[in-house]
BAVEX-226499 format. One record per atom (N, C-alpha, C, O): residue in one letter; z, y, x. Coordinates in pm, whole numbers, padded with zeros to 5 digits, always signed. Each point is the difference from the previous one (the first is absolute). Layout:
BEGIN
aZYX;...
***
This chain:
BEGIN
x+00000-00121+00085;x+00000+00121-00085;x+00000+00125+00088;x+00081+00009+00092;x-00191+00111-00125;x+00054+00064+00054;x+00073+00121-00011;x+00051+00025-00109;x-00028+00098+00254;x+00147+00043+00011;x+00046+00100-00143;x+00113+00043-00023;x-00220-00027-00050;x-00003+00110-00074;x+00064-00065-00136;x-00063-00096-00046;x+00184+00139-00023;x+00055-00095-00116;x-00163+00047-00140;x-00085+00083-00034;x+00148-00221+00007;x-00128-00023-00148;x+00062+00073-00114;x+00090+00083+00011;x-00148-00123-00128;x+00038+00076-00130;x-00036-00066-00060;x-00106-00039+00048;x+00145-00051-00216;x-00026-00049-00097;x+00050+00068-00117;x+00100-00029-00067;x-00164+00101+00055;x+00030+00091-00142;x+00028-00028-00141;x+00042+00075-00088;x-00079-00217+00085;x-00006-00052-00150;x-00009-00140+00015;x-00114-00046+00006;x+00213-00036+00001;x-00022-00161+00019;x+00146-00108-00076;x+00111-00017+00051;x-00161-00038-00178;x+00096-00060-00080;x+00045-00113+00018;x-00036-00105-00054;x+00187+00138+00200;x+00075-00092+00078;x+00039-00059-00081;x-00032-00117+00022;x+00128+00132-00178;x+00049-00049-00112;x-00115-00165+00002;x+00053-00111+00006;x-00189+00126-00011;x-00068-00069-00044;x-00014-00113+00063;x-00064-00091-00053;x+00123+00075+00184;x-00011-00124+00111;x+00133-00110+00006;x+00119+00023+00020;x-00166-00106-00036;x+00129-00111+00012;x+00084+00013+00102;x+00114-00045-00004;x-00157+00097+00091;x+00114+00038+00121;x+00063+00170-00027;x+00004+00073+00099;x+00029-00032-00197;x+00006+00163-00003;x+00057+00027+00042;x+00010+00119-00033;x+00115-00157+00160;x+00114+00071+00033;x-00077-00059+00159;x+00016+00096+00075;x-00057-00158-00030;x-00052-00037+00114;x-00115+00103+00035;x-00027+00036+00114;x-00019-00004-00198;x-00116+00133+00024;x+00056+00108+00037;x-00031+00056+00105;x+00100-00021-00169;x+00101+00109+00032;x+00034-00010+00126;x-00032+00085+00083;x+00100-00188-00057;x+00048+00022+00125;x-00123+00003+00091;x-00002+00095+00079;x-00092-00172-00074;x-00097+00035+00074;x-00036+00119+00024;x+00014+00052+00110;x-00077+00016-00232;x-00024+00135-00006;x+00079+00069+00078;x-00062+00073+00078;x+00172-00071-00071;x+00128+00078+00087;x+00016-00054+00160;x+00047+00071+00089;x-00090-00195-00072;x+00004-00038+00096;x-00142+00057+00102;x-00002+00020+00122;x-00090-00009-00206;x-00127+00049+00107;x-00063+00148-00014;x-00107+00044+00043;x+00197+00011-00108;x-00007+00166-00008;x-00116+00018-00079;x-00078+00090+00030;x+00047-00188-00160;x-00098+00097-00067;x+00047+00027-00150;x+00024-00079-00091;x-00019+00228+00097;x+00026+00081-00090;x-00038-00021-00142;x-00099+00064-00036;x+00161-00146-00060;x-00037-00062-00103;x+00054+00041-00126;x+00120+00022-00015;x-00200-00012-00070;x+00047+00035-00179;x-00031-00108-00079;x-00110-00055-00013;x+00210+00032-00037;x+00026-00142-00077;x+00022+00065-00143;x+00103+00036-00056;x-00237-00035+00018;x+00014+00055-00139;x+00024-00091-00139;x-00021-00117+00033;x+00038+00119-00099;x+00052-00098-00133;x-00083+00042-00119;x-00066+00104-00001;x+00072-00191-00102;x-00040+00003-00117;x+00116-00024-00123;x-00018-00059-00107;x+00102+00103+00140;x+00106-00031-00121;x+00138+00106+00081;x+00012+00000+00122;x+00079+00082-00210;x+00102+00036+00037;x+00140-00079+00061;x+00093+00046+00066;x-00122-00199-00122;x+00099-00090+00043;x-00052-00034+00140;x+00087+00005+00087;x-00222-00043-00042;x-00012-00031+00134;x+00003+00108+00099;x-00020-00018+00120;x+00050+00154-00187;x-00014+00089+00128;x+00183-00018+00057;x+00046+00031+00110;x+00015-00082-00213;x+00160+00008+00084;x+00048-00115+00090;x+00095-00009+00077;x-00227-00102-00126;x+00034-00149+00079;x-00078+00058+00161;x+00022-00063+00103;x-00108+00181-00103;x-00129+00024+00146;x+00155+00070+00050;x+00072-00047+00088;x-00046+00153-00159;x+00089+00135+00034;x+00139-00056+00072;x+00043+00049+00105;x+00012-00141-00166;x+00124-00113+00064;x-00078-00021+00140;x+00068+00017+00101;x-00181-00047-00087;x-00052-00079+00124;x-00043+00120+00128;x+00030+00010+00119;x-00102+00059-00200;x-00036+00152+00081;x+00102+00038+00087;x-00002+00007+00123;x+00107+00019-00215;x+00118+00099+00033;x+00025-00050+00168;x+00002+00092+00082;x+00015-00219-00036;x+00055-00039+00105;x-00144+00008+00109;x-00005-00075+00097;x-00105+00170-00127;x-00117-00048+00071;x+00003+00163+00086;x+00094+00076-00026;x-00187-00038+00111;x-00032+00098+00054;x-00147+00022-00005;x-00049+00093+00064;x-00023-00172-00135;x-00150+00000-00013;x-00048-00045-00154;x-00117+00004-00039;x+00210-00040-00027;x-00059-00031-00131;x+00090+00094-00109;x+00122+00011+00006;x-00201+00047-00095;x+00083+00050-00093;x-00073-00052-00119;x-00106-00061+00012;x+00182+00092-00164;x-00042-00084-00112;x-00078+00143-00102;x+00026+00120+00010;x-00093-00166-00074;x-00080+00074-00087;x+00038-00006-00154;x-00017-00119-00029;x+00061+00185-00085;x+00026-00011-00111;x-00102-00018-00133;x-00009+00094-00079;x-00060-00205+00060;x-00090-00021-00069;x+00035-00042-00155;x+00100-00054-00046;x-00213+00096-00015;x-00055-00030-00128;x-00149+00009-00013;x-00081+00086-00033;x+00078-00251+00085;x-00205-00030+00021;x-00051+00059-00149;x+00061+00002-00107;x-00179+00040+00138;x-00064+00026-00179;x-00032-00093-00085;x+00012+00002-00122;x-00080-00138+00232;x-00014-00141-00087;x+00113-00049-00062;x-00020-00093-00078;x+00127+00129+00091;x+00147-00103-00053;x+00046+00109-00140;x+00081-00030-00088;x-00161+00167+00101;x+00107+00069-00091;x-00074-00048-00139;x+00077+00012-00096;x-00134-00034+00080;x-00010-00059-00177;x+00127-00085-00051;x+00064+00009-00105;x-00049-00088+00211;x+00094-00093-00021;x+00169+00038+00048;x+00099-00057-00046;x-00099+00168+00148;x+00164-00014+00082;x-00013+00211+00024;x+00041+00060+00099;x-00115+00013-00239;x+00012+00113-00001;x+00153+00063-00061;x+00035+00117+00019;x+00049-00223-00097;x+00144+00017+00007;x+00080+00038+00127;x+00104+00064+00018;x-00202-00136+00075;x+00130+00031+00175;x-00026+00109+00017;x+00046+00034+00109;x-00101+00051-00161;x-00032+00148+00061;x+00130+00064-00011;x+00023+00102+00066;x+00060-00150-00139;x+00176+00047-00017;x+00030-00026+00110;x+00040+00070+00092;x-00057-00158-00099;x+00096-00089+00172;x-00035+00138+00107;x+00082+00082+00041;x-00264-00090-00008;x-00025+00054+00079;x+00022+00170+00045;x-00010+00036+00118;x+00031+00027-00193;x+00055+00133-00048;x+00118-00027+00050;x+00041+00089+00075;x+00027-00173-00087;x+00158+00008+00048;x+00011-00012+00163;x+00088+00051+00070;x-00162-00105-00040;x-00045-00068+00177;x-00022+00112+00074;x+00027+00016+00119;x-00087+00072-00206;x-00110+00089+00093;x+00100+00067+00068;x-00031-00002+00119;x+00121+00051-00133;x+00117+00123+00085;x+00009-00103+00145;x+00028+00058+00105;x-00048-00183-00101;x+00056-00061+00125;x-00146-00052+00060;x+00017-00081+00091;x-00147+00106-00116;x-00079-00020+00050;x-00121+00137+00045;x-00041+00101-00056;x+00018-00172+00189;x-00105+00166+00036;x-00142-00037-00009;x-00100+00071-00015;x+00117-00218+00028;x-00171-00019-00020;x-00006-00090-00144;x+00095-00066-00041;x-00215+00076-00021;x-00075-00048-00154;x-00071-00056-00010;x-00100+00069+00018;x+00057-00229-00053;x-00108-00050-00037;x-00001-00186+00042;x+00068-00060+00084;x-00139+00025-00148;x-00104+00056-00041;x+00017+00074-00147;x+00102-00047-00051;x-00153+00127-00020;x-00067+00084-00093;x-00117+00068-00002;x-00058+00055+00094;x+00026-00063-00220;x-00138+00069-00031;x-00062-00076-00135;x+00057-00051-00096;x-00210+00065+00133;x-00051-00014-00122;x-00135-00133+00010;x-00105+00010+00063;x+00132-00077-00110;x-00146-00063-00028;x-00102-00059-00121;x+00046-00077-00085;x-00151+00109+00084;x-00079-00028-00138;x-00120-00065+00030;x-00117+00023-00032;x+00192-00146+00129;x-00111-00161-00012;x-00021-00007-00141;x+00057+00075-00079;x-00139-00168+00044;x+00023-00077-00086;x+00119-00086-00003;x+00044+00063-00096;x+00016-00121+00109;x+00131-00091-00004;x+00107+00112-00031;x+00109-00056+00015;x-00089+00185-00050;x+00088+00048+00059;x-00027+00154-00090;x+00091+00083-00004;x-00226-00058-00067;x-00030+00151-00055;x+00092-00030-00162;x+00063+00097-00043;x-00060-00199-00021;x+00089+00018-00107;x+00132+00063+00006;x+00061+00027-00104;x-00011-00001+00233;x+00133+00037+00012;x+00016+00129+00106;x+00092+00035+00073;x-00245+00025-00104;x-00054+00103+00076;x+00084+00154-00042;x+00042+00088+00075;x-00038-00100-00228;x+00098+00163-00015;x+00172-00046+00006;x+00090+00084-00010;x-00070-00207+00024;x+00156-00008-00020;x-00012+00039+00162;x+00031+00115+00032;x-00081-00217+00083;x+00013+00048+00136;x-00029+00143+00038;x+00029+00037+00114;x-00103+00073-00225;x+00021+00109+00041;x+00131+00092-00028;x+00058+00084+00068;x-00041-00124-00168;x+00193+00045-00079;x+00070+00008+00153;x+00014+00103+00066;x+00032-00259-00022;x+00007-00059+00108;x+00014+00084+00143;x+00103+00027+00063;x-00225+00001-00036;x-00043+00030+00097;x+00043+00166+00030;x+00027+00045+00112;x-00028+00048-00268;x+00028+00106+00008;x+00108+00006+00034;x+00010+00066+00103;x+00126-00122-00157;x+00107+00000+00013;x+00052-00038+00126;x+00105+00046+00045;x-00187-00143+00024;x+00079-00002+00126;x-00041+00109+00088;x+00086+00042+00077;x-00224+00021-00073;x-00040+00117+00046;x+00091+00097-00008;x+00046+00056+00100;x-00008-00025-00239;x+00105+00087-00057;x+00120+00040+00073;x+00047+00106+00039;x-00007-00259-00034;x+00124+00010+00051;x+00039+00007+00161;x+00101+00053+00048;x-00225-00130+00034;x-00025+00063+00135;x+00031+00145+00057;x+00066+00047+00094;x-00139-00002-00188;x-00059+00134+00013;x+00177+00107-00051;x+00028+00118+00020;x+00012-00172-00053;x+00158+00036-00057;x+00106-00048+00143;x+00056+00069+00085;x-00060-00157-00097;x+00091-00084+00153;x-00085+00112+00130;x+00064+00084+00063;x-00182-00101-00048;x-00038+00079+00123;x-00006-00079+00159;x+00106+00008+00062;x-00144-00033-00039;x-00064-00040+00148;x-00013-00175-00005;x+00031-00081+00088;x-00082+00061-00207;x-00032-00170-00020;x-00140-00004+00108;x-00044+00109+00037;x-00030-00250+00015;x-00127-00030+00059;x+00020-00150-00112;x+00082-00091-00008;x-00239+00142-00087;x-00045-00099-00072;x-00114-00079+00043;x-00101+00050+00050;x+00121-00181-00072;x-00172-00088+00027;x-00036-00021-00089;x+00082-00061-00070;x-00222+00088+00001;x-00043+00031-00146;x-00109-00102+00018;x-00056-00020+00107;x+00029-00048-00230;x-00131-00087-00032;x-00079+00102-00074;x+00038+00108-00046;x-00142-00156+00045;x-00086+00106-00065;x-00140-00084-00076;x-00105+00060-00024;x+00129-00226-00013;x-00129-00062-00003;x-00088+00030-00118;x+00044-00030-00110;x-00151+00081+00118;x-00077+00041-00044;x+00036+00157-00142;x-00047+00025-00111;x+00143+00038+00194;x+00084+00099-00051;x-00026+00121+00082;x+00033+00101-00064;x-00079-00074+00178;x+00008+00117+00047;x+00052+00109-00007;x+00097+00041+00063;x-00201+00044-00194;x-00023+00068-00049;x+00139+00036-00089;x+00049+00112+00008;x-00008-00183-00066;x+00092+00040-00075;x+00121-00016+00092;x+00085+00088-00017;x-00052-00203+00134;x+00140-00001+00093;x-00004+00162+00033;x+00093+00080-00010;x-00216-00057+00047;x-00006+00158+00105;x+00050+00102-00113;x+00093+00078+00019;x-00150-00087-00115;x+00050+00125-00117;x+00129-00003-00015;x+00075+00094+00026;x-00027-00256-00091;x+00151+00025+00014;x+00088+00056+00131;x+00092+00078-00025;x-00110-00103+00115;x+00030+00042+00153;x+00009+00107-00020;x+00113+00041-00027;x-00253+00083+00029;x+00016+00112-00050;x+00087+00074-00055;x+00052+00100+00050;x-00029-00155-00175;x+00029+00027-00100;x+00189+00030-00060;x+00057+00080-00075;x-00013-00214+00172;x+00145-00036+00002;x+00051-00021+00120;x+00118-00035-00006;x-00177+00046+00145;x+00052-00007+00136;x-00043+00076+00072;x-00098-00043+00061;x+00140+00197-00025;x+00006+00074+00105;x-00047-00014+00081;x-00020-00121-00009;x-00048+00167+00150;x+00029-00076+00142;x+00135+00076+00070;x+00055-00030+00106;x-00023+00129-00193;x+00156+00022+00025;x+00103-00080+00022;x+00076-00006+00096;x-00084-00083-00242;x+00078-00125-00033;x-00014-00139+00014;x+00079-00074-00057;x-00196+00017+00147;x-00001-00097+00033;x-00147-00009+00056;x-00093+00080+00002;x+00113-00246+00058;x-00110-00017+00046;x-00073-00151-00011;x+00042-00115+00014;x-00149+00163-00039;x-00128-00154-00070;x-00033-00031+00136;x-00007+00078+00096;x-00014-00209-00102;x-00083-00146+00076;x-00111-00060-00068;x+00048-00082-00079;x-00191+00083+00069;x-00004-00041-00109;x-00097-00116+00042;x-00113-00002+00049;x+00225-00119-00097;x-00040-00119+00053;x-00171-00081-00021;x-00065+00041-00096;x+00024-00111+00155;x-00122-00069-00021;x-00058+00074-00045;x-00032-00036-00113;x-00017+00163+00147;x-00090+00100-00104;x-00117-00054+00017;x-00028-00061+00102;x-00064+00080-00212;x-00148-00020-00055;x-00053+00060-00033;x-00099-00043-00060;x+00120+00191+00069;x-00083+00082-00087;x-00067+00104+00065;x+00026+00030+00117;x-00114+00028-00186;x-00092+00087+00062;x+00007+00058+00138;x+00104-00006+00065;x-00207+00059-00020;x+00032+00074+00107;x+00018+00147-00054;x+00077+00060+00074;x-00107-00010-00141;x+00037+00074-00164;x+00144-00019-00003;x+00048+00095+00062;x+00011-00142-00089;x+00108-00057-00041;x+00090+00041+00113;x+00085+00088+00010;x-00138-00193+00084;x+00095+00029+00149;x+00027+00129+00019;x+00116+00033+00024;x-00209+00054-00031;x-00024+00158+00061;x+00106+00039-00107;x+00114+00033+00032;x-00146-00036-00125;x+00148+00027-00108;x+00123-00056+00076;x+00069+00083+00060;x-00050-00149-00057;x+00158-00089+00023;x+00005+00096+00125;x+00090+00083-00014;x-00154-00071+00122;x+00038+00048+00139;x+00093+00093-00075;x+00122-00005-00016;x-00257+00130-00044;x+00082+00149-00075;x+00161-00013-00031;x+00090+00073+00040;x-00083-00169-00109;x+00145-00026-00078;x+00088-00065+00115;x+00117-00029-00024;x-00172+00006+00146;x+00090-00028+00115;x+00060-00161+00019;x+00102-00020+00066;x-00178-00091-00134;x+00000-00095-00001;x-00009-00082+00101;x-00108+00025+00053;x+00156-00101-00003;x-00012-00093+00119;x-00116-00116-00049;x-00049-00011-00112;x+00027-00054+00209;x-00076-00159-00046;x+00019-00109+00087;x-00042+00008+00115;x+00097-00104-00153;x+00067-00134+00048;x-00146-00068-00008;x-00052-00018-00110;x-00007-00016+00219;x-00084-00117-00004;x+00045-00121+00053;x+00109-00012+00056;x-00197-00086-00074;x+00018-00124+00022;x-00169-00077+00007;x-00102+00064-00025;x+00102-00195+00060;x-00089-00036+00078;x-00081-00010-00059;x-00108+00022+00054;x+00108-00068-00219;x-00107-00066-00125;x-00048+00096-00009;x-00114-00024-00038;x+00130+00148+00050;x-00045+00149-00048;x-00135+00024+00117;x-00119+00029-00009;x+00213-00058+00120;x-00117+00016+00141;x-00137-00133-00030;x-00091+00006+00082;x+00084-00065-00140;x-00092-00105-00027;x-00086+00002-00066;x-00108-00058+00009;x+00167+00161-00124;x-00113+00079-00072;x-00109+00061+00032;x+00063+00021+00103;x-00192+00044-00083;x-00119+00053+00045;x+00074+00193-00077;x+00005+00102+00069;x+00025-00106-00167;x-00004+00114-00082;x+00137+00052+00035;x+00001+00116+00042;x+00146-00196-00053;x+00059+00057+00000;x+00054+00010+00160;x+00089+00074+00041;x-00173-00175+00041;x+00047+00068+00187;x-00120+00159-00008;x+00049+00096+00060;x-00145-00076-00103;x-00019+00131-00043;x+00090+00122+00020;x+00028+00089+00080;x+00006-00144-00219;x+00128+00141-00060;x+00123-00012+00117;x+00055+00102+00042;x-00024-00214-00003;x+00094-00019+00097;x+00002+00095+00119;x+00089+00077+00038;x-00210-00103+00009;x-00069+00084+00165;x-00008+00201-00034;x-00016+00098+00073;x+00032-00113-00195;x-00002+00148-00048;x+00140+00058-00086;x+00017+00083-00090;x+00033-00134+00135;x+00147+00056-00032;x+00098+00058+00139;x+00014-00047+00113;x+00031+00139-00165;x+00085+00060+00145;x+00105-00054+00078;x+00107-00042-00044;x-00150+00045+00184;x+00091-00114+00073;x+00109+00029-00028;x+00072-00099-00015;x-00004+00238-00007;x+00144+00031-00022;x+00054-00077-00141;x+00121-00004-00023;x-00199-00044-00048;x+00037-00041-00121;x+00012-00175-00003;x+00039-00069-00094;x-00077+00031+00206;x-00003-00154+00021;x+00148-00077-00019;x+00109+00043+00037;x-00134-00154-00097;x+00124-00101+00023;x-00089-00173+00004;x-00121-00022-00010;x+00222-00062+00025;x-00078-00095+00059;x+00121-00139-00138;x+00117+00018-00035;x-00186-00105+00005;x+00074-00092-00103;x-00017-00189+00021;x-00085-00035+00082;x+00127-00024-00122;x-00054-00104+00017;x-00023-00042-00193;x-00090-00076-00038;x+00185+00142-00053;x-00024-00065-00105;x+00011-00161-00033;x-00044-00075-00087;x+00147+00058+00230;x+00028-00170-00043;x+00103-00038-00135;x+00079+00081-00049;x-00094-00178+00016;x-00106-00141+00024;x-00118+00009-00080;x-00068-00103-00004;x+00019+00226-00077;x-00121+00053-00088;x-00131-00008+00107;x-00112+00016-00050;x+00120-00039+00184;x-00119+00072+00040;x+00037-00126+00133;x+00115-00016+00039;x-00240-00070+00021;x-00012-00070+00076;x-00076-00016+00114;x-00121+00022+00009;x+00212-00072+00099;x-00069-00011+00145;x-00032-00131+00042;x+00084-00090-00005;x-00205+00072+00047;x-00043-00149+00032;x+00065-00080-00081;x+00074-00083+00053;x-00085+00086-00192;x+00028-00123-00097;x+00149+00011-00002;x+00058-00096-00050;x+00019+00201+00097;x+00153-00023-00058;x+00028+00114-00055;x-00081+00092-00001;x+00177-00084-00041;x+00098+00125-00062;x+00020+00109+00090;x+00108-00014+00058;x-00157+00098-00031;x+00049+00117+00073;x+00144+00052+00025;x+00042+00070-00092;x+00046-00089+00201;x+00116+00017+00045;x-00002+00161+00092;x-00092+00030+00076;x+00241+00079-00109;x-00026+00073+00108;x-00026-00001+00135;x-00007+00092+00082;x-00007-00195-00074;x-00022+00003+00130;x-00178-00051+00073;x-00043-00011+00115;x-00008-00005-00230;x-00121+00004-00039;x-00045+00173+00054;x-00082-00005+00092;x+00107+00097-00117;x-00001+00144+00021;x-00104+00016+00079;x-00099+00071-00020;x+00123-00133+00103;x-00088+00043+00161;x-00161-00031-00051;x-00089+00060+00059;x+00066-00120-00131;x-00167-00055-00028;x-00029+00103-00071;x-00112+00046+00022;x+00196+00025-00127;x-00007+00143-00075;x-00060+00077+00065;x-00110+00051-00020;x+00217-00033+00144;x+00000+00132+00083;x-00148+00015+00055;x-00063+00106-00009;x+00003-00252+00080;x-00047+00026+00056;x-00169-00027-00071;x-00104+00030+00058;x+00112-00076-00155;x-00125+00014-00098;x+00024+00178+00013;x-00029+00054+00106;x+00080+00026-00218;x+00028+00124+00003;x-00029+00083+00098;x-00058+00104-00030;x+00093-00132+00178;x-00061+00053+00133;x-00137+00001-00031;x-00067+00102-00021;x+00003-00283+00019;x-00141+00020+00047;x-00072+00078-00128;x-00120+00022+00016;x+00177+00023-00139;x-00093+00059-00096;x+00000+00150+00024;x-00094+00073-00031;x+00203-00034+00088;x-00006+00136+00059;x-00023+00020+00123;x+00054+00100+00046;x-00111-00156+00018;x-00040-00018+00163;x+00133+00050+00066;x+00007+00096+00076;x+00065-00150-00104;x+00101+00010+00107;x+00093-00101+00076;x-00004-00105-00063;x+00078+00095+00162;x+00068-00109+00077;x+00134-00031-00057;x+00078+00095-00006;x-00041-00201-00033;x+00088-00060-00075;x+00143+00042+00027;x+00091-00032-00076;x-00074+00093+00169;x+00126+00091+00071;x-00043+00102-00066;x+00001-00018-00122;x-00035+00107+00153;x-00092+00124-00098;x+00082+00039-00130;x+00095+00075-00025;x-00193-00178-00056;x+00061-00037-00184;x+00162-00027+00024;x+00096+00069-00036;x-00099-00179+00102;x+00150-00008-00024;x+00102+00127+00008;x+00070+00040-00093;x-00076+00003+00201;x+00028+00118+00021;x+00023+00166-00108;x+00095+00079+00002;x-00227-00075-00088;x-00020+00045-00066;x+00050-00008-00091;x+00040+00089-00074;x-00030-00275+00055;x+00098+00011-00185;x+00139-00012+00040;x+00077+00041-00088;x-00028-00078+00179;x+00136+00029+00039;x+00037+00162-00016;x+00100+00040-00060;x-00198+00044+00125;x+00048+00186-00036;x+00017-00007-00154;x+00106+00037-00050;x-00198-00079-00017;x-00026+00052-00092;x+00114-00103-00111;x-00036+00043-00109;x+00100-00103+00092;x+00115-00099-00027;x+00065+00094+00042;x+00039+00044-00108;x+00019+00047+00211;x+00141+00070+00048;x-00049+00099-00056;x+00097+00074-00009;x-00209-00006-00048;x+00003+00141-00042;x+00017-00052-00148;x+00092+00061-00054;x-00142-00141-00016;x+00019-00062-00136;x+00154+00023-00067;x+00041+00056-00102;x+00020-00127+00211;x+00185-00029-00035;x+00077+00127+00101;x+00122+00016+00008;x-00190+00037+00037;x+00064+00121+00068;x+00083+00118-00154;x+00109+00056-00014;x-00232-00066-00069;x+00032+00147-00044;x+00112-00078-00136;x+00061+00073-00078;
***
């Protein structure tokens, strides 16, 4: 590995049969990891585990796919938020599997915006699948860049779009499936290096036929280098600044 520490911005440790062994890994090889959740009960089983780490912290989620069904925990989650600085996953998505429960996840979605934006210096990782347009409005709309600050995970959307999100001061967590794309390593290579972050999206997103682990990172990094012509120290480098200016303010 090299000397420059990594970054995994978005990777659901909860989701691995070893989840407390990751952790420690993560902590053991200095890469800077967000263990984001999909339910308010698993962010306190990550947050128990975090707490004792120096490289992993836990994320306070309410996925958009689960809220049709577990949009009651949004109580829970409202109560959490005073003891958490980072959010997500949240956001919005309107797959098919998933658009019937498209205006309750916006109710949803406002409210935790809402209440971000009330608490003050939250860093959210936002889904956005096939939502853009409307994640960015709400953003707008109910989150400051006074009062917090967007990640906005696996993005897909325009280069239109992107140029928007920069405006509103948005970060972007990539990951490798994204770089594989023809269209969206595109939009990728045209986004501002200051705005870079780097993800693995494990176990959602796969390397040579397995589950993507943080420590997977380095194949990120260095896909990401070669799409921006740059040397894999370089990038790394880069999303490490840009991770300390993120959680700085």
């Amino acid at each position: 590995m090299q000397a420059t520490r990594l970054v995994d911005f978005h990777c659901h440790l909860d989701l691995y049969p070893n989840h407390a062994e990751l952790v420690g890994e993560c902590d053991r090889d200095e890469i800077f990891t967000l263990a984001v959740t999909t339910t308010p009960l698993a962010w306190e089983v990550n947050q128990r585990l975090a707490a004792k780490t120096k490289y992993v912290r836990a994320a306070l989620g309410l996925h958009p796919q689960l809220v049709k069904d577990r949009a009651d925990e949004l109580t829970n989650w409202r109560q959490l938020l005073a003891n958490a600085r980072y959010v997500g996953e949240v956001g919005l998505d309107a797959g098919p599997q998933f658009y019937r429960s498209f205006d309750l996840q916006k109710d949803v979605f406002k409210t935790i915006l809402t209440d971000c934006a009330h608490s003050g210096g939250k860093i959210l990782t936002v889904h956005s699948v096939r939502a853009v347009k409307v994640v960015l409005d709400m953003i707008e709309a109910y989150l400051p860049r006074s009062r917090g600050a967007v990640v906005l995970h696996w993005f897909t959307g325009t280069r239109a779009e992107a140029e928007r999100a920069v405006k509103l001061g948005c970060y972007f967590s990539i990951n490798l499936k994204m770089l594989q794309s023809d269209r969206h390593r595109l939009m990728v290579q045209a986004l501002p290096s200051e705005r870079l972050l780097t993800e693995t999206d494990g176990p959602f997103v796969e390397i040579d036929g397995r589950r993507a682990q943080p420590q997977d990172i380095l194949t990120t990094v260095n896909e990401l280098a070669r799409a921006r012509a740059l040397h894999s120290t370089e990038l790394a480098e880069i999303v490490l600044h840009n991770l300390n200016t993120l959680t700085a303010n």
